[in-house]
Backbone as a chain_set.jsonl record, in Angstrom:
{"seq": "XXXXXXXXXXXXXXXXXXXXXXXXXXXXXXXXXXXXXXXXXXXXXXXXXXXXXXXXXXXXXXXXXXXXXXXXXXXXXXXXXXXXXXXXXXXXXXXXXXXXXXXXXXXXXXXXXXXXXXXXXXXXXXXXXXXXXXXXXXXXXXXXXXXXXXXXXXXXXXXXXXXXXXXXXXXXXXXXXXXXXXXXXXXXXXX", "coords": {"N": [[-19.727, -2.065, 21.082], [-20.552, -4.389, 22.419], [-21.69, -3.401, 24.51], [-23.565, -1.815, 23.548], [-25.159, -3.243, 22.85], [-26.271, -4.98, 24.833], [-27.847, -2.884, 26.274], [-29.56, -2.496, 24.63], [-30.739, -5.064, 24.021], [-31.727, -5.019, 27.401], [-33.164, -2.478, 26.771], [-35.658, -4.162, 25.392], [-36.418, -5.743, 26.963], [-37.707, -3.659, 28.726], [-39.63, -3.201, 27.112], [-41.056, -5.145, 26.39], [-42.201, -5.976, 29.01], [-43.852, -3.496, 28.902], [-45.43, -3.529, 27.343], [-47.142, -5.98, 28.313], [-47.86, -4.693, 30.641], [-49.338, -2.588, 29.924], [-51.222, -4.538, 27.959], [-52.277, -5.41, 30.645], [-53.52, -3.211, 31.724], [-55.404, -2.578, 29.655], [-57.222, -4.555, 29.939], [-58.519, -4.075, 32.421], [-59.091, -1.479, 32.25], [-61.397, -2.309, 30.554], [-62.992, -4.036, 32.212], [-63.853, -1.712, 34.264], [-65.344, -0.631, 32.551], [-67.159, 2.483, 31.74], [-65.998, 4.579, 32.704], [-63.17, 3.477, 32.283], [-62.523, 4.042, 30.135], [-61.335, 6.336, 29.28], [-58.511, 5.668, 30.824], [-58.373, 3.359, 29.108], [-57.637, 4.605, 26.409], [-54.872, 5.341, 26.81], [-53.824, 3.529, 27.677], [-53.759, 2.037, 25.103], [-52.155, 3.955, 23.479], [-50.025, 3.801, 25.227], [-49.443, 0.772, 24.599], [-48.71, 1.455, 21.812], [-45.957, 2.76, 21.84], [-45.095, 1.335, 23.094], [-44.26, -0.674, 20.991], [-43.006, 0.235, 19.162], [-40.672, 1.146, 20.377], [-39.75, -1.155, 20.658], [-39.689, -2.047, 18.005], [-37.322, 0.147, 16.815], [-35.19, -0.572, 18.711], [-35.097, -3.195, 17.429], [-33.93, -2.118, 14.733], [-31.567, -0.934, 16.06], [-29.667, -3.203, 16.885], [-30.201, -4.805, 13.89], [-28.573, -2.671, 12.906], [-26.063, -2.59, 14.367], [-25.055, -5.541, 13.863], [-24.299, -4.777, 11.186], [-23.055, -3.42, 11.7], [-20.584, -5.05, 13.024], [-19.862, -6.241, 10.799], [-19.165, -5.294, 9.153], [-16.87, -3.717, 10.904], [-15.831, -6.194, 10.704], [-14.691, -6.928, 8.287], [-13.247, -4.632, 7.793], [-10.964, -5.169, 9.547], [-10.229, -7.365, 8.184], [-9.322, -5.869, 5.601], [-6.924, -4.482, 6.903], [-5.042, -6.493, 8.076], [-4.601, -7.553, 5.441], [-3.451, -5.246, 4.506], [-1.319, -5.067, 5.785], [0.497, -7.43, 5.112], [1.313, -6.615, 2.728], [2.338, -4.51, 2.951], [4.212, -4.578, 4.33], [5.262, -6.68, 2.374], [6.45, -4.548, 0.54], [7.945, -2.748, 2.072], [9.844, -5.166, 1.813], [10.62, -4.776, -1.26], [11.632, -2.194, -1.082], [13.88, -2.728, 0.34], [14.986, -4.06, -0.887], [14.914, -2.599, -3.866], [16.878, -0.657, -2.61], [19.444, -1.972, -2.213], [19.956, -2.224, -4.763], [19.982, 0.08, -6.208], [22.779, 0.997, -4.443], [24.025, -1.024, -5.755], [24.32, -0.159, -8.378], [25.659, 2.374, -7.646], [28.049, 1.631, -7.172], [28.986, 0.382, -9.75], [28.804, 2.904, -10.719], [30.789, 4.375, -10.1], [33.081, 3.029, -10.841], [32.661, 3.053, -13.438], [33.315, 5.93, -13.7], [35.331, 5.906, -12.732], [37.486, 4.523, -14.345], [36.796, 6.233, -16.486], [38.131, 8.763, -15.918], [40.822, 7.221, -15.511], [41.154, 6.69, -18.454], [40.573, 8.995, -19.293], [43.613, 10.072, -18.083], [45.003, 8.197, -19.562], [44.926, 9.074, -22.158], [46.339, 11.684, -22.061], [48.838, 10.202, -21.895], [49.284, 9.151, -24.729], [50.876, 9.945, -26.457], [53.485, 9.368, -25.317], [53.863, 6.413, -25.649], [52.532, 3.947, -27.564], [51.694, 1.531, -26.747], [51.112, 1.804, -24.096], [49.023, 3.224, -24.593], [46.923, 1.419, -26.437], [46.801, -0.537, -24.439], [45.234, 0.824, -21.912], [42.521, 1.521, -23.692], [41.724, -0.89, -24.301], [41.326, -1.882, -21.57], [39.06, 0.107, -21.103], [37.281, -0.603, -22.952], [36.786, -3.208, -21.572], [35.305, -2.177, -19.32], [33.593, -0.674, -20.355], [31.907, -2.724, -21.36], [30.865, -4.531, -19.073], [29.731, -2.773, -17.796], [27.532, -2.218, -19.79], [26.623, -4.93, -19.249], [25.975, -5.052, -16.985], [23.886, -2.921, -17.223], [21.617, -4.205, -18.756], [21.144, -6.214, -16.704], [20.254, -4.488, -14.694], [17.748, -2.974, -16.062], [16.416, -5.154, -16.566], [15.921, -6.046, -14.17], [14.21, -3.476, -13.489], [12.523, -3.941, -14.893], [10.547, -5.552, -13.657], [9.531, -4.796, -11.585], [8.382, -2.289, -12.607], [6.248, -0.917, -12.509], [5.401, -0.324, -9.208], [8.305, 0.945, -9.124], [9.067, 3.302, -11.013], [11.295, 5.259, -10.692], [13.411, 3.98, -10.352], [13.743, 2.684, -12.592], [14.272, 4.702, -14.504], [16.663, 5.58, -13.375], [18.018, 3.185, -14.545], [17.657, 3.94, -17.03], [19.307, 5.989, -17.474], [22.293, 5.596, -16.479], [22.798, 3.582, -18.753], [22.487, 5.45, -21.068], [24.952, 6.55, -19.982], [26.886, 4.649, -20.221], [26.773, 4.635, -23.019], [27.393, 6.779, -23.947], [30.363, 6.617, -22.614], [31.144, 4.797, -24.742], [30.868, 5.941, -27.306], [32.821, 7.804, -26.909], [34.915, 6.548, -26.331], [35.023, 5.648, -29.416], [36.215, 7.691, -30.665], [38.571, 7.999, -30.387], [41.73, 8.148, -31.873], [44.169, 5.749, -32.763], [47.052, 7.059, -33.401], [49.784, 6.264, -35.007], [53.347, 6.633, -34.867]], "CA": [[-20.909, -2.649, 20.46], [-21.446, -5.102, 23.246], [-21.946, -2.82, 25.671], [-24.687, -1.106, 23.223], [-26.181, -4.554, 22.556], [-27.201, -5.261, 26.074], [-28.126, -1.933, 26.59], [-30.523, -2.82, 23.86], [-31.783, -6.133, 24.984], [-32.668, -4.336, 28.421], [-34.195, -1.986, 26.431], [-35.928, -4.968, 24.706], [-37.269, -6.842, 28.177], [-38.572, -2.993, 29.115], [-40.553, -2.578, 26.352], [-41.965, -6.433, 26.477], [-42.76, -5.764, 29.87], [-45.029, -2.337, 29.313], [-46.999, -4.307, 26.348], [-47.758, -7.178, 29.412], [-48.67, -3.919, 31.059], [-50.353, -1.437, 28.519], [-52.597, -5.559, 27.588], [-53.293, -5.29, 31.873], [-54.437, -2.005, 31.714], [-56.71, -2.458, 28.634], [-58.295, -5.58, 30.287], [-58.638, -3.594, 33.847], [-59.915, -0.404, 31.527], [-62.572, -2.811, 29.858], [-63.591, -4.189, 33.211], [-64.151, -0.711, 34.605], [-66.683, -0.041, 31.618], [-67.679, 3.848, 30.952], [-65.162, 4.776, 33.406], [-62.407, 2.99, 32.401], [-62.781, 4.21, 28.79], [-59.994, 6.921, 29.188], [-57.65, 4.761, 30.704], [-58.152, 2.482, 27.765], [-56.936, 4.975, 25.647], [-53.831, 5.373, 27.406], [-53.038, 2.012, 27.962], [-53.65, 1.571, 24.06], [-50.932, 4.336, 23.524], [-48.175, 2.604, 25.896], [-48.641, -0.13, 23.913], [-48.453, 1.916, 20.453], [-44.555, 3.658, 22.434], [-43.578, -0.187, 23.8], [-44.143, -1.49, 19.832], [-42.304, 1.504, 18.605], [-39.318, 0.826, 21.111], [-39.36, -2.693, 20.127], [-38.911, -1.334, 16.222], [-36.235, 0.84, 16.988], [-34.494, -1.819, 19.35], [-34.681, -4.586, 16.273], [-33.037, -1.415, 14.166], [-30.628, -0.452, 16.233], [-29.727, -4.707, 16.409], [-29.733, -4.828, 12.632], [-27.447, -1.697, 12.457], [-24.963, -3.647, 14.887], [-25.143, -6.636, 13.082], [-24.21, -4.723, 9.941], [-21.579, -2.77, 11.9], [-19.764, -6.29, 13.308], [-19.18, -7.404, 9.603], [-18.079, -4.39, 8.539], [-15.293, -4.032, 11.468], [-14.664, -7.547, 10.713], [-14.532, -6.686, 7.006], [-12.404, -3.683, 7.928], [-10.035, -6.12, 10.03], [-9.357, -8.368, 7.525], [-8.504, -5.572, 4.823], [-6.328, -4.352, 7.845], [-4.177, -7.764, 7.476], [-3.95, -7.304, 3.806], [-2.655, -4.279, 3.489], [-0.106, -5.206, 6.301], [1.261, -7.95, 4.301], [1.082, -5.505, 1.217], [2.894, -3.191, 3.65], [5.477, -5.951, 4.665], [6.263, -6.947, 0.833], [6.537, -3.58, -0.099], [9.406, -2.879, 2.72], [11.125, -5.921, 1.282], [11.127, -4.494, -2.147], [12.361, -1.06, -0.942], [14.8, -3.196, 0.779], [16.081, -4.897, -2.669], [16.026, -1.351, -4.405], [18.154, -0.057, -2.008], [20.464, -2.667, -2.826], [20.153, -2.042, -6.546], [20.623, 1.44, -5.96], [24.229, 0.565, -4.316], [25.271, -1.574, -7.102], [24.656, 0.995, -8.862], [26.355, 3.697, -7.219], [29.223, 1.111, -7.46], [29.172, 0.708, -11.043], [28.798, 4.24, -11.665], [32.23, 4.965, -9.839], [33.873, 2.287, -11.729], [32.476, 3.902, -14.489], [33.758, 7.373, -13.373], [36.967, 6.038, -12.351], [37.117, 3.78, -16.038], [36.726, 7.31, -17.223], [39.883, 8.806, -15.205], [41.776, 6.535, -16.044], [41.124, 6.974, -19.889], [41.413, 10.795, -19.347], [45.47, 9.837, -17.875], [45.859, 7.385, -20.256], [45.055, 10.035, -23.507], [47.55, 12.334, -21.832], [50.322, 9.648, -21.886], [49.065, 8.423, -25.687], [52.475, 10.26, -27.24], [54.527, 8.875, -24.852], [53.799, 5.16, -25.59], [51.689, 3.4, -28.11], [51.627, 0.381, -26.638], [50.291, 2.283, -23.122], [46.87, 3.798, -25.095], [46.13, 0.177, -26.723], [46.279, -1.276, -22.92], [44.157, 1.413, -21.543], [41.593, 1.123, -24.394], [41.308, -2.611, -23.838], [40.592, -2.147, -20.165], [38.216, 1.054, -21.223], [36.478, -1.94, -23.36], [36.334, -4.203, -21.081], [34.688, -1.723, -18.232], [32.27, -0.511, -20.711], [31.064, -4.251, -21.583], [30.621, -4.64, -17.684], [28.572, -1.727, -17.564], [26.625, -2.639, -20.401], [25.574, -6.074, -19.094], [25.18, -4.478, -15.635], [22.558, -2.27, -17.667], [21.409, -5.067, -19.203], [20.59, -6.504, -15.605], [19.36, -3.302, -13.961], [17.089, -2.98, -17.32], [15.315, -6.42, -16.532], [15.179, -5.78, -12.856], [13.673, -2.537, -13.43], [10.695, -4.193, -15.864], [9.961, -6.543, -12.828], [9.268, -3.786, -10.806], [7.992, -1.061, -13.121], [4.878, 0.116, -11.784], [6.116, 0.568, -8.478], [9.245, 1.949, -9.053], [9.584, 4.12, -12.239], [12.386, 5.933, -10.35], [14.518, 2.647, -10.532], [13.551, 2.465, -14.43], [15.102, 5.904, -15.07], [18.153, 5.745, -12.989], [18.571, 2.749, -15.713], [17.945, 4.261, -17.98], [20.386, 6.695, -17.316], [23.34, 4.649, -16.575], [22.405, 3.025, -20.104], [22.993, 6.286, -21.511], [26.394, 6.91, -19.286], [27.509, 3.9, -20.778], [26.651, 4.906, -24.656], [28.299, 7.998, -24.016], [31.961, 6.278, -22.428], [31.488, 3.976, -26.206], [30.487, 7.357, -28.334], [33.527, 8.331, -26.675], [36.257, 5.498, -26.701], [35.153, 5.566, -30.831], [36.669, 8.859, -31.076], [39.4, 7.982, -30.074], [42.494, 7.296, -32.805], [45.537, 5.444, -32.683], [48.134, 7.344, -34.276], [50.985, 5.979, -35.398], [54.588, 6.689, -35.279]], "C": [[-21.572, -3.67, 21.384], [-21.813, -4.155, 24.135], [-23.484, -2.357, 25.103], [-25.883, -2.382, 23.07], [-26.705, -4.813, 23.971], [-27.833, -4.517, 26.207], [-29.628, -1.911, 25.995], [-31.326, -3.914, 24.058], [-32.55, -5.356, 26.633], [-33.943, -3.39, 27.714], [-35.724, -2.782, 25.686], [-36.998, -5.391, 25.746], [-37.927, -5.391, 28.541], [-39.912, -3.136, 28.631], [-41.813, -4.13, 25.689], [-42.496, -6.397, 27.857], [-43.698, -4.879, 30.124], [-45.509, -2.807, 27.998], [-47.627, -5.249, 27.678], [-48.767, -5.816, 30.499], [-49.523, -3.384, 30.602], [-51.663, -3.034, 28.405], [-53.328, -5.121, 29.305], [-54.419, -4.5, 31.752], [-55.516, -1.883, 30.93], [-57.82, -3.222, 29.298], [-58.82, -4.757, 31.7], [-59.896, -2.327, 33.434], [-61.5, -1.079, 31.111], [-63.212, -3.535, 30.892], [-64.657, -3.056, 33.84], [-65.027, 0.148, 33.965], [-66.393, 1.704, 31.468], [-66.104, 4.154, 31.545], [-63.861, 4.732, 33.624], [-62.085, 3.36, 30.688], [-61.083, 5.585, 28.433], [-58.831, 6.249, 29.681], [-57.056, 3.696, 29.517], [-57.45, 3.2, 26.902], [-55.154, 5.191, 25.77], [-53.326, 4.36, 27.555], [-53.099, 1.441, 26.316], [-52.25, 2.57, 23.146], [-50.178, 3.964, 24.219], [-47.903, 1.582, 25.415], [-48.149, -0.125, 22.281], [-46.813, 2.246, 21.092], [-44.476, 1.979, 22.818], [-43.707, -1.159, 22.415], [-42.713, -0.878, 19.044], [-41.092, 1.391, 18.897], [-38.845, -0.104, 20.748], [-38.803, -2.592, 18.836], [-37.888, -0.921, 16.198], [-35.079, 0.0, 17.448], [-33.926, -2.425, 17.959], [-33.673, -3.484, 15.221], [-31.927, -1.287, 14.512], [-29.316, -2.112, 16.381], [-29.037, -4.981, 14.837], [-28.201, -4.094, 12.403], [-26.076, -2.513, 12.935], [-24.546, -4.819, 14.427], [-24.537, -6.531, 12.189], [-22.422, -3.848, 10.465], [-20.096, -3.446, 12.176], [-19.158, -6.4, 12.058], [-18.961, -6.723, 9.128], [-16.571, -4.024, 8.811], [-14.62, -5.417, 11.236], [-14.028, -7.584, 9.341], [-12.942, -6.026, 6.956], [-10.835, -4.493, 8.675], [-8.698, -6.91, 9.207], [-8.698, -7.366, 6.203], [-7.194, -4.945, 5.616], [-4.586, -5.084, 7.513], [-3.907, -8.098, 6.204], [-3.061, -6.778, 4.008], [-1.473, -4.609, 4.358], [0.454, -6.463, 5.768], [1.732, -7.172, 2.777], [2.082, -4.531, 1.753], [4.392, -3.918, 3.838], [5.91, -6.298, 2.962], [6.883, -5.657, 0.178], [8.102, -3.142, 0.65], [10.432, -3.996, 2.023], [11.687, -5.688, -0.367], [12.035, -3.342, -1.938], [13.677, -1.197, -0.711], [16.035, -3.48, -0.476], [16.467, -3.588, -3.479], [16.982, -1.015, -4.144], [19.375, -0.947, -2.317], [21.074, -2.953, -3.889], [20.65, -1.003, -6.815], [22.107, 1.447, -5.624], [24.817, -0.015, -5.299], [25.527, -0.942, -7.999], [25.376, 2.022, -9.325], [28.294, 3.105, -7.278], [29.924, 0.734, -8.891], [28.891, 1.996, -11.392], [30.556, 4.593, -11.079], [33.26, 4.202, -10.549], [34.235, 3.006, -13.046], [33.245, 5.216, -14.565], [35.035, 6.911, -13.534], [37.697, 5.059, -13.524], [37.687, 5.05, -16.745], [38.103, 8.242, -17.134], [40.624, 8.65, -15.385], [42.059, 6.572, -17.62], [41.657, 8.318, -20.253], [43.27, 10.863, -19.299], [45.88, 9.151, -18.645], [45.898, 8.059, -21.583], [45.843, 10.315, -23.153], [48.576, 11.486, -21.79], [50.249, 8.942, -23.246], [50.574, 8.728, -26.665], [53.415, 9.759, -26.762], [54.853, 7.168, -25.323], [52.755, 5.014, -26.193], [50.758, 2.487, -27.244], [50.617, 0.618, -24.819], [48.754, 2.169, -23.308], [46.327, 2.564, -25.485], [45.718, -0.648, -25.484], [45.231, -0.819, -22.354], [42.851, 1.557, -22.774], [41.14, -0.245, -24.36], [40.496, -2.579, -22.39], [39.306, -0.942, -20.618], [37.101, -0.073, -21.694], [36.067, -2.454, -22.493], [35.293, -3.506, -19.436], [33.589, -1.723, -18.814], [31.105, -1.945, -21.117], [30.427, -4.755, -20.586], [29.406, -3.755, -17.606], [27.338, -2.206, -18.451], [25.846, -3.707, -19.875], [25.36, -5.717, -17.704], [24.246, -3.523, -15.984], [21.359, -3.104, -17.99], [20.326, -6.366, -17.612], [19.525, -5.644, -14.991], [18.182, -3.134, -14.365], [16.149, -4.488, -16.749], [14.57, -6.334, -15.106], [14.231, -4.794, -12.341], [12.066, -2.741, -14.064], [10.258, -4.998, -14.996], [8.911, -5.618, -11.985], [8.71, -2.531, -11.225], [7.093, -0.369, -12.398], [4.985, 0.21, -10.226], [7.341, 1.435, -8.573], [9.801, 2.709, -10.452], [10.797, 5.061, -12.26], [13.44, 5.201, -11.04], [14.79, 2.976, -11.829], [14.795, 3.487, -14.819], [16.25, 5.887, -14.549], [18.929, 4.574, -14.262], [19.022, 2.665, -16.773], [19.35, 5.222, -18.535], [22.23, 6.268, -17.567], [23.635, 3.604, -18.327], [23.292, 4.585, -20.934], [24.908, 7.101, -21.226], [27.328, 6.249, -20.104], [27.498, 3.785, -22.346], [27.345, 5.726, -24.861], [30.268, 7.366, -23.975], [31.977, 5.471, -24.161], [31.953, 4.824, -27.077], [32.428, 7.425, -27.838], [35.538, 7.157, -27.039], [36.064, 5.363, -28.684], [35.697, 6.803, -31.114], [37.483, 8.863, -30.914], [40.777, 7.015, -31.113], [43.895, 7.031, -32.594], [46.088, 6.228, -33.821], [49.452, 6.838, -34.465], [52.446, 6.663, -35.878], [55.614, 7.058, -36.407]], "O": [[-22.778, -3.909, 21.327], [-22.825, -4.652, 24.63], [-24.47, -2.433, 25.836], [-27.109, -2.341, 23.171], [-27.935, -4.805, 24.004], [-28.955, -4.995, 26.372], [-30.624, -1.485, 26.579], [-32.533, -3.781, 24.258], [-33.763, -5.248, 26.812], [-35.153, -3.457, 27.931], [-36.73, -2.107, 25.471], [-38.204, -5.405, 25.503], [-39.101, -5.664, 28.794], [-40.968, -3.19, 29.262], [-42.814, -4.146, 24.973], [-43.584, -6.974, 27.85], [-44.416, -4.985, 31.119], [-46.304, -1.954, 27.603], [-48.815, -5.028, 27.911], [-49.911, -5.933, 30.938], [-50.668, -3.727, 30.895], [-52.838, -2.809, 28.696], [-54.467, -4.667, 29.418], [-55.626, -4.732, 31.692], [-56.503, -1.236, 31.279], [-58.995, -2.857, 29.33], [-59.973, -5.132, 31.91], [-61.019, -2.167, 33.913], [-62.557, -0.481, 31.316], [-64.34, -3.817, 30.49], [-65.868, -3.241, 33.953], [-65.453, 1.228, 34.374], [-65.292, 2.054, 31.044], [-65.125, 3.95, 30.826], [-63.239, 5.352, 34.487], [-61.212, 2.668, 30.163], [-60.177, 5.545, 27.6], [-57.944, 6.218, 28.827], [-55.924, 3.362, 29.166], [-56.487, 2.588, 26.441], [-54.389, 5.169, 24.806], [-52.096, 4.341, 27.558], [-52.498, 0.38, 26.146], [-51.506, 2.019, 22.336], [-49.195, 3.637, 23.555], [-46.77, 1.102, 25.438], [-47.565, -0.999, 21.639], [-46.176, 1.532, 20.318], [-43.327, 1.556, 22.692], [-43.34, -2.328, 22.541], [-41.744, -1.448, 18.545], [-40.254, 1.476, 17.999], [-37.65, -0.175, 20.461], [-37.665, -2.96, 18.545], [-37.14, -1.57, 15.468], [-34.094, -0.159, 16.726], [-32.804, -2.275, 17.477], [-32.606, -3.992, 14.876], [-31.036, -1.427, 13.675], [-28.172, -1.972, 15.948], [-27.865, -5.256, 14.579], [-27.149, -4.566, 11.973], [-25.228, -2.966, 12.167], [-23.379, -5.074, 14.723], [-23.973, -7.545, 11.779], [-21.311, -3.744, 9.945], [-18.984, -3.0, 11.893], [-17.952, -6.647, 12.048], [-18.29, -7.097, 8.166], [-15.592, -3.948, 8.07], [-13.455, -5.764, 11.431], [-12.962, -8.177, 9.177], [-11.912, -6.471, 6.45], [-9.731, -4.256, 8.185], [-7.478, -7.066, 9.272], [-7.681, -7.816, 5.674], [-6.228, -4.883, 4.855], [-3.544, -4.624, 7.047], [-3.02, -8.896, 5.901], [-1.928, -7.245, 3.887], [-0.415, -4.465, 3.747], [1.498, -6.473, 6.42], [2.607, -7.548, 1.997], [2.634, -3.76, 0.969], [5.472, -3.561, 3.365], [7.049, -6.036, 2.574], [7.771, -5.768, -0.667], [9.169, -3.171, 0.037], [11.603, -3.739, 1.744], [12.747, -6.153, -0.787], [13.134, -3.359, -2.493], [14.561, -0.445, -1.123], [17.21, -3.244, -0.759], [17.618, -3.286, -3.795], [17.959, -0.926, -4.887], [20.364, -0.344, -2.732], [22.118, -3.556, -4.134], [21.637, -0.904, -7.545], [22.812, 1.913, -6.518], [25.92, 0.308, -5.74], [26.625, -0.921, -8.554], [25.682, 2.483, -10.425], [29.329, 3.765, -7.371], [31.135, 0.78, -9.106], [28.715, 2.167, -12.598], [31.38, 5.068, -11.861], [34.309, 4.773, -10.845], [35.288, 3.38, -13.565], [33.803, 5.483, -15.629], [35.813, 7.401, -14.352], [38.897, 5.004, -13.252], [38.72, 5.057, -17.415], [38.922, 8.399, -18.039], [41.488, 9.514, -15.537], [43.23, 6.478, -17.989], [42.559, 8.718, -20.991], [44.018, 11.432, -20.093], [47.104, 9.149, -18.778], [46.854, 7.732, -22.287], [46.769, 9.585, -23.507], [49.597, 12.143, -21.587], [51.058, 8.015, -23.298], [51.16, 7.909, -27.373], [54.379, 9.554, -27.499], [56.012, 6.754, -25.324], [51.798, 5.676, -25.792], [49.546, 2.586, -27.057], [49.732, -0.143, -24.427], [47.814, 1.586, -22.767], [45.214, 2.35, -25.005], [44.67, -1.286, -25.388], [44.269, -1.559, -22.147], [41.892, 1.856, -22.063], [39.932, -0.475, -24.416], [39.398, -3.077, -22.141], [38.256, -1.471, -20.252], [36.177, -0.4, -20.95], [34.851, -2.342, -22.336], [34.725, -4.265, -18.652], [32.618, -2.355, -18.398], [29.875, -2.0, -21.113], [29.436, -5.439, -20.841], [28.26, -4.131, -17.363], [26.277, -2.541, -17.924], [24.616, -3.656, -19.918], [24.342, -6.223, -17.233], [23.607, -3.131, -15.007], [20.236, -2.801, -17.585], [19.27, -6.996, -17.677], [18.336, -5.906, -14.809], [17.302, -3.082, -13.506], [14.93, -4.329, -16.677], [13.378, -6.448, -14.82], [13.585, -4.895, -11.299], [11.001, -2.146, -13.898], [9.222, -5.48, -15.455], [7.704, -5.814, -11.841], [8.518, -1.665, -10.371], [7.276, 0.671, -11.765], [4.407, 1.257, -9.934], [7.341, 2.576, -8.11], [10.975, 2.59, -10.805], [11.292, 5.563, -13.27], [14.15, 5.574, -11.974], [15.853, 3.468, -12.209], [15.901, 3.199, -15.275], [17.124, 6.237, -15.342], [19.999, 4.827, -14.816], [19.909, 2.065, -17.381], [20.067, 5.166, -19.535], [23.039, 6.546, -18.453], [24.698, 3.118, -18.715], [24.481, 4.63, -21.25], [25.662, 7.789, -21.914], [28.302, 6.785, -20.633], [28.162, 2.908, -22.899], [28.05, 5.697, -25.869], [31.135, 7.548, -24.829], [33.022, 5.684, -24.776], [33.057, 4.745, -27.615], [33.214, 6.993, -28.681], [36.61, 7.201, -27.643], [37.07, 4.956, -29.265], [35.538, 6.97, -32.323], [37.908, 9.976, -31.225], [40.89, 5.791, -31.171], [44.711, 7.903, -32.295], [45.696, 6.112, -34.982], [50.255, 7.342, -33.679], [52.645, 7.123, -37.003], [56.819, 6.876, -36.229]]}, "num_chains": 1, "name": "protein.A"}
């Protein structure tokens, strides 16, 4: 744009220089009387083409003018969005780390579950076994719950970017209704 802007001022000092000419020529034409009468016309067109240039010039000026504060416009949404771009990495960052705790309470969960599965199969052998492993089954699923309970709040912070998050919550929510559903089905028999 600078380069076109000078380019344009030169064109600027031409076209002020063939009006200084095109006025000579009229006054030289109107000296020269009958004779000088076609010249005049000609020297009154060079200075109709060096007004014309001048118009165009101040346009092409304006346009630049309008094009500066648009790239500067364009600049500064530029530096937005790269802070916008930069917070957004640091949330992805934190999912991912939500995602892991996650994946760590779901194996708990799993392996919670495991353990419940081995501890039915040994419920004839020992009472006093199945009431232990139902206590700890309790006390995983209460874990889980208020680690839903977390996930669940962290997920409404974040909703409208990440609706993924939401649902994996939701999910795990449901994992953990299911191990309850499931530890209530479950009856001590007695001896």
């Amino acid at each position: 744009m600078l380069t076109i802007s000078t380019i344009v001022q030169t064109i600027n000092e031409v076209s002020e220089q063939t009006k200084l000419l095109a006025l000579n020529a009229s006054i030289e034409a109107a000296r020269a009387g009958d004779s000088g009468k076609g010249f005049a016309v000609v020297a009154t067109e060079i200075r109709k083409l060096s007004t014309m240039t001048y118009e165009s010039t101040e346009r092409i000026n304006t346009t630049i003018a309008r094009l500066k504060a648009e790239v500067s416009q364009t600049l500064q949404v530029m530096n937005q969005t790269e802070v916008v771009i930069s917070d957004q990495s640091l949330i992805v960052q934190e999912s991912g780390t939500v995602f892991e705790s996650i994946m760590d309470m779901l194996k708990e969960i799993i392996s919670s579950i495991q353990e419940m599965d081995g501890d039915i199969g040994q419920m004839n052998v020992s009472r006093e076994q199945v009431i232990s492993s139902i206590i700890k089954i309790s006390d995983v699923a209460r874990d889980a719950a208020s680690a839903t309970e977390e996930i669940s709040s962290a997920s409404n912070d974040q909703s409208q970017a990440y609706s993924h998050l939401h649902s994996a919550a939701e999910q795990l929510k449901q994992s953990s209704q299911q191990v309850s559903e499931m530890i209530s089905r479950f009856r001590i028999v007695q001896e």
